[in-house]
N, C-alpha and C positions, 0 to 999 in steps of 0.2 A: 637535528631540527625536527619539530612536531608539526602536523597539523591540525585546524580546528574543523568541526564541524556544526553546524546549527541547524537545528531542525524547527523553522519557522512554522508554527499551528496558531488553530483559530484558538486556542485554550493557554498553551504554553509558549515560553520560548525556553530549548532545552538545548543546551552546548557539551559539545565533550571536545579534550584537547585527546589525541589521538597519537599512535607510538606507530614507526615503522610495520609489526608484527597486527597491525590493526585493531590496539585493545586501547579502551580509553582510559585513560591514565588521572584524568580532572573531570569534574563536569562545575556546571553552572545554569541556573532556571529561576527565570523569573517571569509574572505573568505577561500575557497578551494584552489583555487590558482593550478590547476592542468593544463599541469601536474608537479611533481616535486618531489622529494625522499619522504618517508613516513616516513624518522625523520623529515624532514621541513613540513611535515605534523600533527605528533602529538607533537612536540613543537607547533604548532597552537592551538591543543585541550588543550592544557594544560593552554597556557595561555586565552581558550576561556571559561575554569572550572575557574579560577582566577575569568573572568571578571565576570562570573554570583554570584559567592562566593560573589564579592564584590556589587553587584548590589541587592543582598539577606541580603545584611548588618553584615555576619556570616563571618567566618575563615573557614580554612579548618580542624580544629579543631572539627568545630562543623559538618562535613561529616561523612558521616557512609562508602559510598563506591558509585562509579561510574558506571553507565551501558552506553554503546554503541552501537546504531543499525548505519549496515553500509551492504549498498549495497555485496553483494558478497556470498562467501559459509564461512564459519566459522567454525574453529574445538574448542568447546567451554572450553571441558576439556584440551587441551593442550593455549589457547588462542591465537590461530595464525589464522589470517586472510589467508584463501588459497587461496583464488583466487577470485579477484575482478577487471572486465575490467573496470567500470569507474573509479574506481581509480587507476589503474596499478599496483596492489598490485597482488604477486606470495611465499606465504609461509611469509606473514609477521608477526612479533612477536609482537602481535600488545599486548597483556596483559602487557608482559615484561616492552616493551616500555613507557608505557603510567604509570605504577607503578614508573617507575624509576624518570618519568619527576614529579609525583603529587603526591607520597606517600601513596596512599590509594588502597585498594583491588578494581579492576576492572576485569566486564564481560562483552564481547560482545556477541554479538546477532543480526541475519540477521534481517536489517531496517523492513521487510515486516513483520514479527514475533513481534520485536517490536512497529509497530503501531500496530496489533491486541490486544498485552496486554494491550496500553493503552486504547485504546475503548472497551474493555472488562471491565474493572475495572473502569475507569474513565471516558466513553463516552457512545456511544451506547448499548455498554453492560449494562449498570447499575448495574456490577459487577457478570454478568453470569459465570456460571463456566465451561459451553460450550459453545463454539462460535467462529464464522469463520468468519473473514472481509475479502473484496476483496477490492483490489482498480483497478479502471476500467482507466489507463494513458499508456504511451507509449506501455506498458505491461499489463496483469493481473496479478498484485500480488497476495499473498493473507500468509496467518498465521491462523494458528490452535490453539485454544484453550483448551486442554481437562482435566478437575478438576483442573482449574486454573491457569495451565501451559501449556508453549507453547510444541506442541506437535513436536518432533522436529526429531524425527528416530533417527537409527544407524549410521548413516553422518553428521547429524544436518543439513541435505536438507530438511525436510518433508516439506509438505503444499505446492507445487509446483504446485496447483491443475489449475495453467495457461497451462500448459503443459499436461493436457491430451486431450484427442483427443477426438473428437465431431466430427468431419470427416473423415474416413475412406479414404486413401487417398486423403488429402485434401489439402489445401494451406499450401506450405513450409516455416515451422518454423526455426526462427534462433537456436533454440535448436539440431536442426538434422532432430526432428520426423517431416511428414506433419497432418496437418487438428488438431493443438492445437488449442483449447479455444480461446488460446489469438490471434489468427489468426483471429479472425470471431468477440470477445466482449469485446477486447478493441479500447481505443479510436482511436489509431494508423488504428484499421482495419476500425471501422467508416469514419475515414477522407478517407480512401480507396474506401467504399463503396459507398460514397458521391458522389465522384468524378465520379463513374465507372457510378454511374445514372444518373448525370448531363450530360455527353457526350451523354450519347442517349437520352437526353431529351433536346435541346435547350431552351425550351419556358418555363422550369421548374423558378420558382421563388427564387432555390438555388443562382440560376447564380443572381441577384437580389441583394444576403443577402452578397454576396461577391464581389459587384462591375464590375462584369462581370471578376474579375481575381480568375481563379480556383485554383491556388497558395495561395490564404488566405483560401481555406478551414479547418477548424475546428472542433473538434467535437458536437458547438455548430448547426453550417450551417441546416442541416435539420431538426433539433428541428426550429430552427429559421422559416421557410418556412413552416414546418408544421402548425405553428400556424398561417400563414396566407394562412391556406385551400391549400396547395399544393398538388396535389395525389401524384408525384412521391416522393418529399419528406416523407409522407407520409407512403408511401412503404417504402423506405430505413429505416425509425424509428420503424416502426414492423417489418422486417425485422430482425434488428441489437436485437432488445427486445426478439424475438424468441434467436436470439445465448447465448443472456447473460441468460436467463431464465431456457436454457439446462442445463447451467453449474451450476447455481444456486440452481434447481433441484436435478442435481447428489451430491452437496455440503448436502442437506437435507436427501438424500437418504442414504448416504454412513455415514455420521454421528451424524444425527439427533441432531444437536446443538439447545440450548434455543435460539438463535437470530445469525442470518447473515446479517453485512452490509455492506452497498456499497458504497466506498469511489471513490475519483478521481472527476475530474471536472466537468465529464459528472453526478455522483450524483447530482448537481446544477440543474439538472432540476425535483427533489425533486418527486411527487407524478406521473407528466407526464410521468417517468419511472418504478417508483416502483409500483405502480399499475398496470400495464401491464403486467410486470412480476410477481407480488404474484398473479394474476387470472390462470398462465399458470403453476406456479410450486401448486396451490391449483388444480388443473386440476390433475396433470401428478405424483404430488408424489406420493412414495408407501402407505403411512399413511394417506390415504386420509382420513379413519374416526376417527384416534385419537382421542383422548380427547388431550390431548396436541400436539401443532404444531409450527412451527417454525416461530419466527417472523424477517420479512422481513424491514429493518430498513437503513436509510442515514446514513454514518457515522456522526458525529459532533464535534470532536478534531482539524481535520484540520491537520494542520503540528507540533501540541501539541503531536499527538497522538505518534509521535516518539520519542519522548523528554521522555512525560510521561513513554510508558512503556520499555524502555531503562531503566529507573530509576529502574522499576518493574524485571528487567529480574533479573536471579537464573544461 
């Protein structure tokens, strides 16, 4: 028997049919289409589990049962989706729905949780049984792993660990609170920080890597300039590796996981960040003299990693 998994986004809907060994074997993707009612959204997923079913050469016969990561808060034992702004979903009956349209037992599971399972089990993790990924994109995400399940609270919010504070009255988060995490070490706050040193630096080499239009900045831009000797870039890249490194830090401190990795785009620049950061959290953790210690690692799933452990979710 196989499993499926679906990785519900504001862009796509993307499925893979899934092998004991945890490799996908089908996939099937069809768009989002948002916005627009969430039965003309999961008659999509259903006919997007079809196409992988068929793309896998299997029936649905041969399914054991579907899992779902989808942007939002999720109430798992009732299976309603409660509330998700990129999809417009408010109390939706998302298990029901989706049983009725494909016949097989389905769980969901917030996207962010489900990429940590599958880089736990099938990627970075190399199957740890504690382990915390972040991804560093418009947000900081991130998903808990603890004895092999996703650690999930009393709400099934947990792992929210973008949302805590590293500044003390600090920059206003869309969450409410100010001076979050993801204020200062994601990529969103990078293109921010970019920007904010190019203006007081005209002669910087940023202005350079984007054409002289400050509008294309990126989170690549001062990675880019740094590597052709720019100080102030420079700065802004140690800088931004201090924010992420706090948080990275507190991640090791507060749960002591076998491995934390770091996903999102800005991971693409592989050692030039991760190194910078494991000298600052080997610096600053409280375990400094362990015998065991936590290892600091790129994610490697990619956009599998939601698929994969969607499939893996309980």
């Amino acid at each position: 028997m196989y499993k499926i998994g679906v990785d519900l986004g504001g862009t796509n809907i993307a499925v893979g049919v899934v092998d004991k060994d945890y490799k996908i074997i089908g996939r099937g993707k069809v768009k989002t289409n948002l916005p627009r009612p969430a039965e003309e959204i999961f008659d999509d997923i259903a006919k997007a589990i079809r196409l992988a079913v068929d793309d896998a050469g299997l029936t649905m016969d041969d399914i054991e049962s579907v899992g779902i990561g989808t942007p939002g808060s999720v109430n798992k034992s009732k299976g309603i989706i409660e509330f998700s702004n990129n999809l417009g979903f408010n109390n939706v009956p998302a298990k029901a729905m989706l049983e009725e349209r494909i016949g097989k037992p389905c769980v969901f599971e917030n996207d962010a949780n489900a990429a940590a399972l599958g880089e736990a089990y099938a990627g970075a993790g190399n199957g740890a049984k504690d382990f915390v990924a972040v991804t560093l994109g418009t947000g900081v995400g991130s998903g808990i792993v603890q004895d092999g399940k996703i650690l999930s609270g009393i709400n099934d919010a947990a792992g929210e660990i973008g949302h805590t504070v590293i500044m003390v009255d600090g920059e206003q988060c869309n969450c409410g609170r100010k001076g979050c995490w993801e204020r200062y070490a994601s990529a969103t706050a990078l293109i921010s920080q970019t920007k904010a040193k190019m203006k007081l630096c005209p002669d910087s080499k940023m202005w350079e890597v984007v054409d002289g239009d400050i509008d294309k900045v990126n989170g690549r831009t001062a990675f880019n300039a740094m590597y052709e000797n720019d100080e102030p870039a420079k700065e802004v890249v140690e800088q931004y590796i201090k924010y992420v490194a706090v948080g990275i830090t507190n991640i090791v401190n507060t749960f002591q996981p076998e491995v934390v990795c770091i996903g999102g785009g800005i991971s693409n620049e592989g050692e030039n960040l991760l190194n910078p950061i494991r000298e600052i959290v080997e610096k600053d953790r409280y375990t400094k003299y362990a015998e065991k210690q936590t290892k600091i690692c790129k994610a490697v799933l990619g956009n599998d990693a939601g698929i994969i452990g969607a499939a893996l979710a309980e």
